[in-house]
N, CA, C and O atoms as a GROMACS GRO file, in nm:
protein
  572
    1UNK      N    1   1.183   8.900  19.856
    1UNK     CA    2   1.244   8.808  19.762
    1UNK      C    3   1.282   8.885  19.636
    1UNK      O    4   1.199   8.967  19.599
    2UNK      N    5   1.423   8.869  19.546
    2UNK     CA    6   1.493   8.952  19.461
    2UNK      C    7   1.443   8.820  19.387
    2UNK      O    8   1.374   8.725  19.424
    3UNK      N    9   1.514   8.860  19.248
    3UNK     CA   10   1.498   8.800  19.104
    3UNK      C   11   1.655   8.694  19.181
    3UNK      O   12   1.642   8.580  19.226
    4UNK      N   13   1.716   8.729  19.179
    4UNK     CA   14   1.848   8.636  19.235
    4UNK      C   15   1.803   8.542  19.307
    4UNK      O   16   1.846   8.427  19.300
    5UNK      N   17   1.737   8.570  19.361
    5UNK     CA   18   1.707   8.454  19.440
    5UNK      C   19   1.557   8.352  19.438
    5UNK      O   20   1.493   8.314  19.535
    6UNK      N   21   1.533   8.329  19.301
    6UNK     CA   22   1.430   8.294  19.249
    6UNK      C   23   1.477   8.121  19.188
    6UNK      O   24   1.556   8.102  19.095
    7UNK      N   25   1.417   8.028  19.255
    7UNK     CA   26   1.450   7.888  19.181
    7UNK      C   27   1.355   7.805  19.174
    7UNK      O   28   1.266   7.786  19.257
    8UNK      N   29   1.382   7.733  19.033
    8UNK     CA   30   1.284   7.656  18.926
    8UNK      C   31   1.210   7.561  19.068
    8UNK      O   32   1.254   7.533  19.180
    9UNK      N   33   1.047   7.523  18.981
    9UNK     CA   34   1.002   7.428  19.083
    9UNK      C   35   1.061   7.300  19.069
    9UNK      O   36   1.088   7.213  19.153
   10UNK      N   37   1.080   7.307  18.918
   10UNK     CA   38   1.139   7.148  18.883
   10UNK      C   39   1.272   7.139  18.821
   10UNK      O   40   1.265   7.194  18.711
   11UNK      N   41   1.366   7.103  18.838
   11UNK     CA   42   1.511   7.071  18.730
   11UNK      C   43   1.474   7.093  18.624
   11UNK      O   44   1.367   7.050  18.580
   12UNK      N   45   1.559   7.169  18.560
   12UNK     CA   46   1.605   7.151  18.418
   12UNK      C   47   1.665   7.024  18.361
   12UNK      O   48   1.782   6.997  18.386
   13UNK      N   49   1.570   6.923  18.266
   13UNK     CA   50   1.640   6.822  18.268
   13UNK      C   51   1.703   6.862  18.074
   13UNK      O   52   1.634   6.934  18.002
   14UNK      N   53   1.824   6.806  18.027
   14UNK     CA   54   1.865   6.773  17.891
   14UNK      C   55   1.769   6.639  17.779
   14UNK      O   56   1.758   6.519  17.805
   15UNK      N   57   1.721   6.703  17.675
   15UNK     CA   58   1.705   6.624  17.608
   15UNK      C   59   1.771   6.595  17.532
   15UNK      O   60   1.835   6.665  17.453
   16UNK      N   61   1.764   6.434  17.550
   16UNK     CA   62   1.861   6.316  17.501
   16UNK      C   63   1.806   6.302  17.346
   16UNK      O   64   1.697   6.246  17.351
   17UNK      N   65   1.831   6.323  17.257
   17UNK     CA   66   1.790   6.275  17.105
   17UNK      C   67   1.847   6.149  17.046
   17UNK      O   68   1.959   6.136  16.995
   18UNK      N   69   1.763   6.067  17.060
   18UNK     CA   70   1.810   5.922  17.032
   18UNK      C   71   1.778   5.838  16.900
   18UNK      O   72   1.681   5.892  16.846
   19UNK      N   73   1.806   5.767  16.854
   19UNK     CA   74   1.748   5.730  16.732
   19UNK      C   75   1.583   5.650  16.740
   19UNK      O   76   1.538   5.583  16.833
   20UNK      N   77   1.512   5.686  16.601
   20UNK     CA   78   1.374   5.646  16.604
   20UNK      C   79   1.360   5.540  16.628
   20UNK      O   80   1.442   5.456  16.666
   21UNK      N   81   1.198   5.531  16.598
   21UNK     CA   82   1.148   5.405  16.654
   21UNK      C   83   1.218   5.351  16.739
   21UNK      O   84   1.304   5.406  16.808
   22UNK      N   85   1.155   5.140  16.743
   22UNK     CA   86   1.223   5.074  16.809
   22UNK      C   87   1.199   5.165  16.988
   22UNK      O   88   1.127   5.264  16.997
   23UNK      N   89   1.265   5.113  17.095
   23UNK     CA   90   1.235   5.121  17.181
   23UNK      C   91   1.315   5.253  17.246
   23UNK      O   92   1.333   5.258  17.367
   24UNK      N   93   1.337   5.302  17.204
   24UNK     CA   94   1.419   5.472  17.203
   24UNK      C   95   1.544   5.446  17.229
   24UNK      O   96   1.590   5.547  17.282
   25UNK      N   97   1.643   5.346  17.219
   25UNK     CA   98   1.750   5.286  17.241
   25UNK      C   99   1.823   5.366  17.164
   25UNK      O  100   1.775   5.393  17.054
   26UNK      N  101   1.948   5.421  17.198
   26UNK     CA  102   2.080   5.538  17.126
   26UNK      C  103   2.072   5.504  16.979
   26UNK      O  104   2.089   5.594  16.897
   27UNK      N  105   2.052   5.403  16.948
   27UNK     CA  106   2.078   5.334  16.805
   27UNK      C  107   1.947   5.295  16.714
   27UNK      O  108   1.927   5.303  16.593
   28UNK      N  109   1.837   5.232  16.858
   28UNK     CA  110   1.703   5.174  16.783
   28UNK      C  111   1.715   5.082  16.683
   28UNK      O  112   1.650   5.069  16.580
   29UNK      N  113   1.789   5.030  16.718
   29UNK     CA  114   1.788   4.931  16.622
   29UNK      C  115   1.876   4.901  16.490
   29UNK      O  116   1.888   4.788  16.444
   30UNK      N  117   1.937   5.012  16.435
   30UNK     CA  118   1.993   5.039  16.329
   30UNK      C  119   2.125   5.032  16.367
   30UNK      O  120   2.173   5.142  16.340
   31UNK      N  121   2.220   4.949  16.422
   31UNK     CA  122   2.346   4.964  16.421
   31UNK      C  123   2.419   5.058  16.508
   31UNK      O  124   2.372   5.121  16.602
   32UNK      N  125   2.555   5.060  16.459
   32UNK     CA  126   2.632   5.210  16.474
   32UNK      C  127   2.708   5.250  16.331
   32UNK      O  128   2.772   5.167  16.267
   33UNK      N  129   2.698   5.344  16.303
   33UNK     CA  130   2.754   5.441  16.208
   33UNK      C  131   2.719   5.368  16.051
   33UNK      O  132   2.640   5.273  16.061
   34UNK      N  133   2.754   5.392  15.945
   34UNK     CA  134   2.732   5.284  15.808
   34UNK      C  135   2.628   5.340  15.713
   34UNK      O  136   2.523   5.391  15.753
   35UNK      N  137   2.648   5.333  15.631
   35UNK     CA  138   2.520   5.394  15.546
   35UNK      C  139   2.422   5.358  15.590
   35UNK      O  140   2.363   5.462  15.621
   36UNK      N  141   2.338   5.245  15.625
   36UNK     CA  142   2.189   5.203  15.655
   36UNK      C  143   2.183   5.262  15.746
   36UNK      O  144   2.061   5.277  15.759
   37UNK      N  145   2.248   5.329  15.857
   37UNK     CA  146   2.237   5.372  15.999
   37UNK      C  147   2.175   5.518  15.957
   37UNK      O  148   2.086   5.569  16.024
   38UNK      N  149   2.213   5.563  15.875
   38UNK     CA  150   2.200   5.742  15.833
   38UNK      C  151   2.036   5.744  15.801
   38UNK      O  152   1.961   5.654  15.763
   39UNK      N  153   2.013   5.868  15.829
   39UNK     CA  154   1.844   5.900  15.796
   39UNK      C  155   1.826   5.982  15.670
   39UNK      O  156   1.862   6.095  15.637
   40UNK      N  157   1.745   5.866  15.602
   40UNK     CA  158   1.737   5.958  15.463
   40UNK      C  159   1.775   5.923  15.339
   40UNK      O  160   1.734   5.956  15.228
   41UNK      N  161   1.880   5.836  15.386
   41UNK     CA  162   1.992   5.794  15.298
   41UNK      C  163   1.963   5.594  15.224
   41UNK      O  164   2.002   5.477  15.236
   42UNK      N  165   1.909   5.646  15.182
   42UNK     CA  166   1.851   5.464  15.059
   42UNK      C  167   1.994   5.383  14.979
   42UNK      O  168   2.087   5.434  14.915
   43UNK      N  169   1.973   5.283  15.003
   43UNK     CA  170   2.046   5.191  14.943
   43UNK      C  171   2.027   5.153  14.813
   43UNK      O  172   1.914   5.114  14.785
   44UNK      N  173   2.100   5.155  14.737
   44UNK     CA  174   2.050   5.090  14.555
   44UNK      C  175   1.998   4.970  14.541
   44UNK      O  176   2.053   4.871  14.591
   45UNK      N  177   1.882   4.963  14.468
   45UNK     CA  178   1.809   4.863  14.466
   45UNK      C  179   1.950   4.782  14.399
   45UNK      O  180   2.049   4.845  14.362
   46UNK      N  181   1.939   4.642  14.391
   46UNK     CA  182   2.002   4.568  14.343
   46UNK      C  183   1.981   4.529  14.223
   46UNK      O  184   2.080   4.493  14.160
   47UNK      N  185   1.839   4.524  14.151
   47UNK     CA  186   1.861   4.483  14.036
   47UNK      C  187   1.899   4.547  13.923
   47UNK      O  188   1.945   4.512  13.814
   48UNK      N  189   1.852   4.709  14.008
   48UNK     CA  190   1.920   4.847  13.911
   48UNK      C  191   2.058   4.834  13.872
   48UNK      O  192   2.114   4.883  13.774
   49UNK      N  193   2.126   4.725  14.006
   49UNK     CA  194   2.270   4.754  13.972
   49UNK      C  195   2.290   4.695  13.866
   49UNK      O  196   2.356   4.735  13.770
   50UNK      N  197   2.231   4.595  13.879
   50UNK     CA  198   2.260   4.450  13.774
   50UNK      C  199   2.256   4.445  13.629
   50UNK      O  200   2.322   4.385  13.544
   51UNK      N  201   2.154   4.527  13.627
   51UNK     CA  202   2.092   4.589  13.512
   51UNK      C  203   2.221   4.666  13.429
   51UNK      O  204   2.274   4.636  13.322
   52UNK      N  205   2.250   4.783  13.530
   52UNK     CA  206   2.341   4.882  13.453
   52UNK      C  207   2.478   4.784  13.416
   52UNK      O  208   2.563   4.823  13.336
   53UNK      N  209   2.486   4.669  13.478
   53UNK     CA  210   2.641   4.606  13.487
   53UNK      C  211   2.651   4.531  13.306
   53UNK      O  212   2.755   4.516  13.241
   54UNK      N  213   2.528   4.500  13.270
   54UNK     CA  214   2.510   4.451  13.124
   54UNK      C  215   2.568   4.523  13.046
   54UNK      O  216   2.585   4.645  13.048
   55UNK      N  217   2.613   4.415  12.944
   55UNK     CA  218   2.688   4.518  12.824
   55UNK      C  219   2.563   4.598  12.768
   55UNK      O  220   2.448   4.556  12.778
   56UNK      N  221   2.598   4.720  12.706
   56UNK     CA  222   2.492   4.812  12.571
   56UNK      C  223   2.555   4.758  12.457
   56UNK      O  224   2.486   4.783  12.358
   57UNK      N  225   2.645   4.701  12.433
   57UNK     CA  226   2.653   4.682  12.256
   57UNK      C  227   2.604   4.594  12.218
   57UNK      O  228   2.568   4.493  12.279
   58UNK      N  229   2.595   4.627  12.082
   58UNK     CA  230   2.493   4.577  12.000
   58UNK      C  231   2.545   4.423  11.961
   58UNK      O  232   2.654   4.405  11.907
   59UNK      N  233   2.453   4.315  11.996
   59UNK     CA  234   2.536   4.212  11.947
   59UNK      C  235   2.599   4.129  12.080
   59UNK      O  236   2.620   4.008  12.069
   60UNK      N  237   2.618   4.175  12.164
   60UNK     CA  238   2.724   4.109  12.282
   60UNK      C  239   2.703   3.951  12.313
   60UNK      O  240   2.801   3.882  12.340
   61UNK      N  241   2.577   3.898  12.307
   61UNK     CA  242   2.533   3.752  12.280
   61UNK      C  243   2.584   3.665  12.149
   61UNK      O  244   2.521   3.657  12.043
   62UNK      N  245   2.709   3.600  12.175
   62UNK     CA  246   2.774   3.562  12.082
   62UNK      C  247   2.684   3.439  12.044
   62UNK      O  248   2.602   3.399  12.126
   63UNK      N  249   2.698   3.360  11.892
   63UNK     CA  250   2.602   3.269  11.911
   63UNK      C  251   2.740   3.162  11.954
   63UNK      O  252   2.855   3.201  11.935
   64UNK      N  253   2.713   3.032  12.008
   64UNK     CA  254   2.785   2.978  12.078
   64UNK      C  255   2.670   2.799  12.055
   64UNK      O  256   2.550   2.775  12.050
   65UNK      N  257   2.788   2.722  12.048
   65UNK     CA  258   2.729   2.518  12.006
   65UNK      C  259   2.690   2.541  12.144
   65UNK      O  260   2.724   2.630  12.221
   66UNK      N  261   2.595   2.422  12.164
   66UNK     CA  262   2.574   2.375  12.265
   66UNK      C  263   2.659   2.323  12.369
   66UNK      O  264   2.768   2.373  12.339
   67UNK      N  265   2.676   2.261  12.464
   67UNK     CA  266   2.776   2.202  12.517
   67UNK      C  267   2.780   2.068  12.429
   67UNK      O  268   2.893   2.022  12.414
   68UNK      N  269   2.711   2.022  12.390
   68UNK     CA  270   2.706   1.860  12.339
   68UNK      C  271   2.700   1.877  12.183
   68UNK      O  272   2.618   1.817  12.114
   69UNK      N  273   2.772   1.944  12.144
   69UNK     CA  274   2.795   1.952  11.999
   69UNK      C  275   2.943   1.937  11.994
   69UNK      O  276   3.005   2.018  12.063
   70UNK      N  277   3.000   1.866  11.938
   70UNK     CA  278   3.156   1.903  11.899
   70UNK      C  279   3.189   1.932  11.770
   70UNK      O  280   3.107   1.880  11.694
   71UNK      N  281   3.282   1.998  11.705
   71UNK     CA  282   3.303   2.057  11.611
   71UNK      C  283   3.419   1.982  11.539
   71UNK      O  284   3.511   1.933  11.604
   72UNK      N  285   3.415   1.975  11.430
   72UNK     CA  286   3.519   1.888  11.315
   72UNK      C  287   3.571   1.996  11.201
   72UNK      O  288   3.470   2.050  11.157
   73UNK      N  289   3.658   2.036  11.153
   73UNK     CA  290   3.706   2.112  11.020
   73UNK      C  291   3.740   1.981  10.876
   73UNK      O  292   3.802   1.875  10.888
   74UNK      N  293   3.691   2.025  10.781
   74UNK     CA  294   3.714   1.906  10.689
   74UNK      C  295   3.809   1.872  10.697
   74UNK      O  296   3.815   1.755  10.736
   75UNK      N  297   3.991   1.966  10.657
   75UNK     CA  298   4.070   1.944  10.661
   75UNK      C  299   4.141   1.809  10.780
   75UNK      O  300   4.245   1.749  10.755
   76UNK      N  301   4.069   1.790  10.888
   76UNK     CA  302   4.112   1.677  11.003
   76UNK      C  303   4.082   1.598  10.935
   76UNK      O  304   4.181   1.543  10.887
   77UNK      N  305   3.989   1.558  10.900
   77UNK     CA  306   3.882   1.471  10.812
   77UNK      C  307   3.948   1.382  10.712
   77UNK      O  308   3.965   1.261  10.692
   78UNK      N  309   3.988   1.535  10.638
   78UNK     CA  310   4.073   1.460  10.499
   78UNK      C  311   4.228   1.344  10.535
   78UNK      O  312   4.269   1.243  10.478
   79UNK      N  313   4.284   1.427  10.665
   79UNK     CA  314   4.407   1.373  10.696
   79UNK      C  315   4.338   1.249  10.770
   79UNK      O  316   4.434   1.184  10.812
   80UNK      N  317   4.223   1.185  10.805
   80UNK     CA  318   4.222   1.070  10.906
   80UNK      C  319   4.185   0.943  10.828
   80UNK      O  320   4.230   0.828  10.835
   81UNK      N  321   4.071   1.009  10.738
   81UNK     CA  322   3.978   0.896  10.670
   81UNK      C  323   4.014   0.894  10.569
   81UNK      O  324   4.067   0.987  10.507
   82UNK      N  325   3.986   0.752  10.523
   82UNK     CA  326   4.030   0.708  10.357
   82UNK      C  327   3.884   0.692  10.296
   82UNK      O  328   3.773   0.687  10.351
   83UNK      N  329   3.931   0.686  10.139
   83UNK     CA  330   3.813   0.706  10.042
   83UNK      C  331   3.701   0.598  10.061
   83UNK      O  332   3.719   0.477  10.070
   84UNK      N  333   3.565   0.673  10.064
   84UNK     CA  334   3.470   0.563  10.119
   84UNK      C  335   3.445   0.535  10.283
   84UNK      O  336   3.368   0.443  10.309
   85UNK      N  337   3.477   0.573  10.342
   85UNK     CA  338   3.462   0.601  10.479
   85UNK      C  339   3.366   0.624  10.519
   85UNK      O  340   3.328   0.722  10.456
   86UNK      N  341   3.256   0.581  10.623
   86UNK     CA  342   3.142   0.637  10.692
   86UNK      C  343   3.172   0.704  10.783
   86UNK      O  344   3.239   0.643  10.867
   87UNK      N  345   3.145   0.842  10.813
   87UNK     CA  346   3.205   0.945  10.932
   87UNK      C  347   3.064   0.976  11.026
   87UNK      O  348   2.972   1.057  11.013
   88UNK      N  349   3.089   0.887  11.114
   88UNK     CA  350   2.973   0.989  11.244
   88UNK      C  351   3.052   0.972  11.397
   88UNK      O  352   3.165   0.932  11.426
   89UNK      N  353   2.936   1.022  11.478
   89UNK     CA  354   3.024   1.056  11.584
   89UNK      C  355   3.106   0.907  11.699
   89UNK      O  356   3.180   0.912  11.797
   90UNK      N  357   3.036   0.776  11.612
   90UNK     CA  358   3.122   0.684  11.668
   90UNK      C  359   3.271   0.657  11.587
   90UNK      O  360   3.364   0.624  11.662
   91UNK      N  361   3.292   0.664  11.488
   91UNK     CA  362   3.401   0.678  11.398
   91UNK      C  363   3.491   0.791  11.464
   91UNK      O  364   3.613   0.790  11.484
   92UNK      N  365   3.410   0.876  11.487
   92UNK     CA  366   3.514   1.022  11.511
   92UNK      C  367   3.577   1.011  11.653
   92UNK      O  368   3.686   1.054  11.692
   93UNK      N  369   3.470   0.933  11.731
   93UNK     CA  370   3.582   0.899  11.835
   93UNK      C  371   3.660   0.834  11.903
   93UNK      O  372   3.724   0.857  12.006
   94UNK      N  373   3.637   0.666  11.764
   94UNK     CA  374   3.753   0.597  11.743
   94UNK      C  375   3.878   0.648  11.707
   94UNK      O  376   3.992   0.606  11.733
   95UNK      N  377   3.839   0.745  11.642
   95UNK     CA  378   3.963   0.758  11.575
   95UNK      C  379   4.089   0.886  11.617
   95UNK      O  380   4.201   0.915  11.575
   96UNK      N  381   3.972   0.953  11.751
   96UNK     CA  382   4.071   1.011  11.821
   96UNK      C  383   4.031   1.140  11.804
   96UNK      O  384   4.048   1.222  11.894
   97UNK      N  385   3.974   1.172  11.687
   97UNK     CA  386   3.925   1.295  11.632
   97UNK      C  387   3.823   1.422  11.768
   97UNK      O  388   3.836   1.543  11.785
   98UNK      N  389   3.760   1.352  11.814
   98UNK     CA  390   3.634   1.412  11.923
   98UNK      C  391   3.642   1.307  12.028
   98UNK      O  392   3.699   1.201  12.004
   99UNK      N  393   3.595   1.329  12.126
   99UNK     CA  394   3.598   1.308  12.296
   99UNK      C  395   3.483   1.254  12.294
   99UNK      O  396   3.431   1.257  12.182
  100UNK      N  397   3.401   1.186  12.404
  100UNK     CA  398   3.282   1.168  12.428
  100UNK      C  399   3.246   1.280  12.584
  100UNK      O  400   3.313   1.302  12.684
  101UNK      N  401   3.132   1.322  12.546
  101UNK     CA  402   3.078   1.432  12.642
  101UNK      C  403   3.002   1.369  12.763
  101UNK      O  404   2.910   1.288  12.753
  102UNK      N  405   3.049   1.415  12.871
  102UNK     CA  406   2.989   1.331  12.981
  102UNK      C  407   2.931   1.182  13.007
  102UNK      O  408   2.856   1.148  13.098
  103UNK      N  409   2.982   1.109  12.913
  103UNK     CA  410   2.994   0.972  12.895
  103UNK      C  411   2.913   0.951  12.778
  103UNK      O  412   2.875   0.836  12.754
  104UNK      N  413   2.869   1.078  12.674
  104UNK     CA  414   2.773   1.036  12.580
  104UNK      C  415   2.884   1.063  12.450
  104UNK      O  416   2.995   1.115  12.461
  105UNK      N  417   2.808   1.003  12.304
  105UNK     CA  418   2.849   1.074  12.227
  105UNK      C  419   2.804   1.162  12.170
  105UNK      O  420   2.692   1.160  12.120
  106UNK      N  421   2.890   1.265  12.165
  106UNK     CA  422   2.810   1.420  12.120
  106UNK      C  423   2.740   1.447  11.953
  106UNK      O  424   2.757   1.361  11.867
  107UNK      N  425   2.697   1.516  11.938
  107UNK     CA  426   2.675   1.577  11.798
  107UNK      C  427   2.794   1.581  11.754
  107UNK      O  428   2.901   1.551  11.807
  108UNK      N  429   2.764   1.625  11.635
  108UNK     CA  430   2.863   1.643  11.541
  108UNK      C  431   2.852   1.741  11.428
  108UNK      O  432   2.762   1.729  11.346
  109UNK      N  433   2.932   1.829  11.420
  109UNK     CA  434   2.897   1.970  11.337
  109UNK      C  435   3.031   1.967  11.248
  109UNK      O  436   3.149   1.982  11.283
  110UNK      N  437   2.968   1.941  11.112
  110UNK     CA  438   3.118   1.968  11.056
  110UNK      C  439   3.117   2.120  10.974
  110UNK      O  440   3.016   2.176  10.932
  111UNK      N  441   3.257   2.170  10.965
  111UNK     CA  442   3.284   2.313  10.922
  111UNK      C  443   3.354   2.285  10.794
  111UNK      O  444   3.406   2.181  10.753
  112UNK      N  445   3.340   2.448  10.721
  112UNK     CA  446   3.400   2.372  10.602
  112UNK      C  447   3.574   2.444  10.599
  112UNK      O  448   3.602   2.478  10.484
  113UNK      N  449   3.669   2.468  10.683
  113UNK     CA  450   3.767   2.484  10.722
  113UNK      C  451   3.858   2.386  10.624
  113UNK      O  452   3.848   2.270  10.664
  114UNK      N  453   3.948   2.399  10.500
  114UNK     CA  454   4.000   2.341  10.493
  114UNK      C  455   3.978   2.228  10.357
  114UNK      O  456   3.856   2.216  10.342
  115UNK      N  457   4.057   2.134  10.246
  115UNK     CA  458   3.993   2.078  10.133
  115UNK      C  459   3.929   1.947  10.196
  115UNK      O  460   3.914   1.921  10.315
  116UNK      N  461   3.897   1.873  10.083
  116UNK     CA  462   3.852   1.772  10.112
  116UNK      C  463   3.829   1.714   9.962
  116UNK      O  464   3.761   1.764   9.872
  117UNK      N  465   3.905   1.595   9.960
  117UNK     CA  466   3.946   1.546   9.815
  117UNK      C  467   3.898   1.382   9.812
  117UNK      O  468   3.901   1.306   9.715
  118UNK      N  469   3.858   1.355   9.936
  118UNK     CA  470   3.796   1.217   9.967
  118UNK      C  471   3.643   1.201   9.947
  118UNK      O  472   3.578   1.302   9.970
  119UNK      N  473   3.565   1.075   9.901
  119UNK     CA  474   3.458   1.052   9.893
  119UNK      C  475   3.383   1.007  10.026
  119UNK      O  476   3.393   0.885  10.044
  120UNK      N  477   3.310   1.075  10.124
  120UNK     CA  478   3.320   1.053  10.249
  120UNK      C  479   3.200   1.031  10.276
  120UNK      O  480   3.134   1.108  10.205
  121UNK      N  481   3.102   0.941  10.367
  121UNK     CA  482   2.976   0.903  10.318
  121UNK      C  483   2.955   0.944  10.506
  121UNK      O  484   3.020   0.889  10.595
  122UNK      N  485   2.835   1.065  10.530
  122UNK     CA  486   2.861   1.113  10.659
  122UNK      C  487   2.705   1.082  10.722
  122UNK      O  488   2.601   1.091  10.658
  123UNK      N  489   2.717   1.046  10.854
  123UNK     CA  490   2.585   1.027  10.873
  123UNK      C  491   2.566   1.027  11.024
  123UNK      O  492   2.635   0.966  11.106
  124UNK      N  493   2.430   1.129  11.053
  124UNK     CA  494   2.398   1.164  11.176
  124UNK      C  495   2.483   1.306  11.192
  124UNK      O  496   2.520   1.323  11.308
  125UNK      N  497   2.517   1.398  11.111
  125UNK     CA  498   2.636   1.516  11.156
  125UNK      C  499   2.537   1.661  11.066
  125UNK      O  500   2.471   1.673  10.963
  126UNK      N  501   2.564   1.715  11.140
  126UNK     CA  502   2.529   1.889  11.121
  126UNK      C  503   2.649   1.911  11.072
  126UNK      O  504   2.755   1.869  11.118
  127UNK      N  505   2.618   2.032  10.903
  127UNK     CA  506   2.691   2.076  10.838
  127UNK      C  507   2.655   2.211  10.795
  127UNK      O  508   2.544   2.258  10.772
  128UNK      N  509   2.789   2.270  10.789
  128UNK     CA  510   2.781   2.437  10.751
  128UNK      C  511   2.746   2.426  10.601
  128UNK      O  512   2.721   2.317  10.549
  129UNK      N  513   2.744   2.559  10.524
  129UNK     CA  514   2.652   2.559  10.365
  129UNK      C  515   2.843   2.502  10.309
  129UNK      O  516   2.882   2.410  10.236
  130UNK      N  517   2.921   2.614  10.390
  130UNK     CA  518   3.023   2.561  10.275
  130UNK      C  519   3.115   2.462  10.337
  130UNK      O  520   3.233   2.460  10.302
  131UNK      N  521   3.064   2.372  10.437
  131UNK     CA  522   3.114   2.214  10.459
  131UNK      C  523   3.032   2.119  10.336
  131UNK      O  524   3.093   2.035  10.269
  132UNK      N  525   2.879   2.150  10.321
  132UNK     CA  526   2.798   2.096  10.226
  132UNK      C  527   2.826   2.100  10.081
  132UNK      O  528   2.800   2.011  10.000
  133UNK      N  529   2.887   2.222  10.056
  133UNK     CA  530   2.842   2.242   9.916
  133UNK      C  531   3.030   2.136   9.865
  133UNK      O  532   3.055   2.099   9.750
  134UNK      N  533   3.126   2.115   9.986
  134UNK     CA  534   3.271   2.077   9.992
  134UNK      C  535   3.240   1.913   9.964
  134UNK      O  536   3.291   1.844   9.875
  135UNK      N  537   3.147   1.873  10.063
  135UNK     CA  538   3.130   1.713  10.022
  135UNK      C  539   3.068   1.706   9.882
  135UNK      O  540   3.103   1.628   9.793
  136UNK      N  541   2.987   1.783   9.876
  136UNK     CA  542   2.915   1.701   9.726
  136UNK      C  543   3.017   1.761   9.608
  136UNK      O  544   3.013   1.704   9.499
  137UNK      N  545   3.108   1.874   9.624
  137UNK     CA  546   3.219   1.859   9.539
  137UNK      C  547   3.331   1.723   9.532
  137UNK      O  548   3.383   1.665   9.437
  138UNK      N  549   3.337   1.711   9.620
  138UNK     CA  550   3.473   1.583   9.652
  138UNK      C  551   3.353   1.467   9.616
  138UNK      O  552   3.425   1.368   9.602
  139UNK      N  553   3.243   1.429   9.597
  139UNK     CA  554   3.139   1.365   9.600
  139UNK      C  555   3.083   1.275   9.666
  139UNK      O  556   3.009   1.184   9.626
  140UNK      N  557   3.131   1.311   9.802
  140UNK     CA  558   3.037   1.264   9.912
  140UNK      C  559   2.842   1.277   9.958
  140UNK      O  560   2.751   1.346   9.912
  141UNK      N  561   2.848   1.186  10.053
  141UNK     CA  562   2.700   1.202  10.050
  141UNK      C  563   2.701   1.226  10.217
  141UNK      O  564   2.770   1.164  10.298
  142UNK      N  565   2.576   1.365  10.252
  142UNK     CA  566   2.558   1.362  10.383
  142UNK      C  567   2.377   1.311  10.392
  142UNK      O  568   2.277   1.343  10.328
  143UNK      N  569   2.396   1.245  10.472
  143UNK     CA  570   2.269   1.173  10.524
  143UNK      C  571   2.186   1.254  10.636
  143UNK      O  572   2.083   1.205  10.684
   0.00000   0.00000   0.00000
């Protein structure tokens, strides 16, 4: 017997390299192709993303009324109501001035936007310093 003529007891078989775990299936579980499929390779947490997606400047939280506040400038004021007038938020939306909010009537915030030369007697309404300091010039009273 030569070296030539010498053969294995058993086949040479190929090893198959298949993906982990799972039941040794080509894929195991993980798909085909895609980032999650790759070994090694992590996905971004999500809240990291979320996180970075926020503004950095300083300030970015505007301050902002509520939804149920509506806003008035004196100047409307002066053009609607006559001298002696009681102004709250049922007046204001007789008169066309403000809406009612989801079937209610809203607050009422007055600004000081504008003159005001009428004696205006206001009640139940949120006022800015220089809507305030505007009525008790014209010599109104806020309640």
């Amino acid at each position: 017997m030569q070296i030539h003529e010498l053969q294995r007891k058993h086949k040479n078989r190929s090893k198959s390299r298949v993906g982990r775990g799972g039941r040794k299936g080509t894929y195991s579980g993980k798909g085909m192709k895609g980032q999650k499929s790759r070994a090694g390779r992590k996905m971004v947490p999500m809240i990291r993303e979320l996180i970075k997606r926020y503004p950095k400047l300083k300030g970015y939280r505007t301050f902002r009324f509520s939804k149920d506040t509506a806003i008035v400038n004196l100047e409307v004021l002066n053009k609607k109501f006559k001298d002696g007038d009681v102004v709250n938020s049922e007046g204001l939306v007789k008169a066309g001035i403000i809406g009612k909010i989801n079937g209610k009537l809203p607050k009422v915030k007055i600004l000081g936007n504008g003159k005001l030369d009428k004696k205006l007697t206001f009640e139940r309404c949120l006022a800015s310093k220089s809507a305030k300091s505007a009525i008790e010039k014209a010599g109104g009273v806020l309640k």
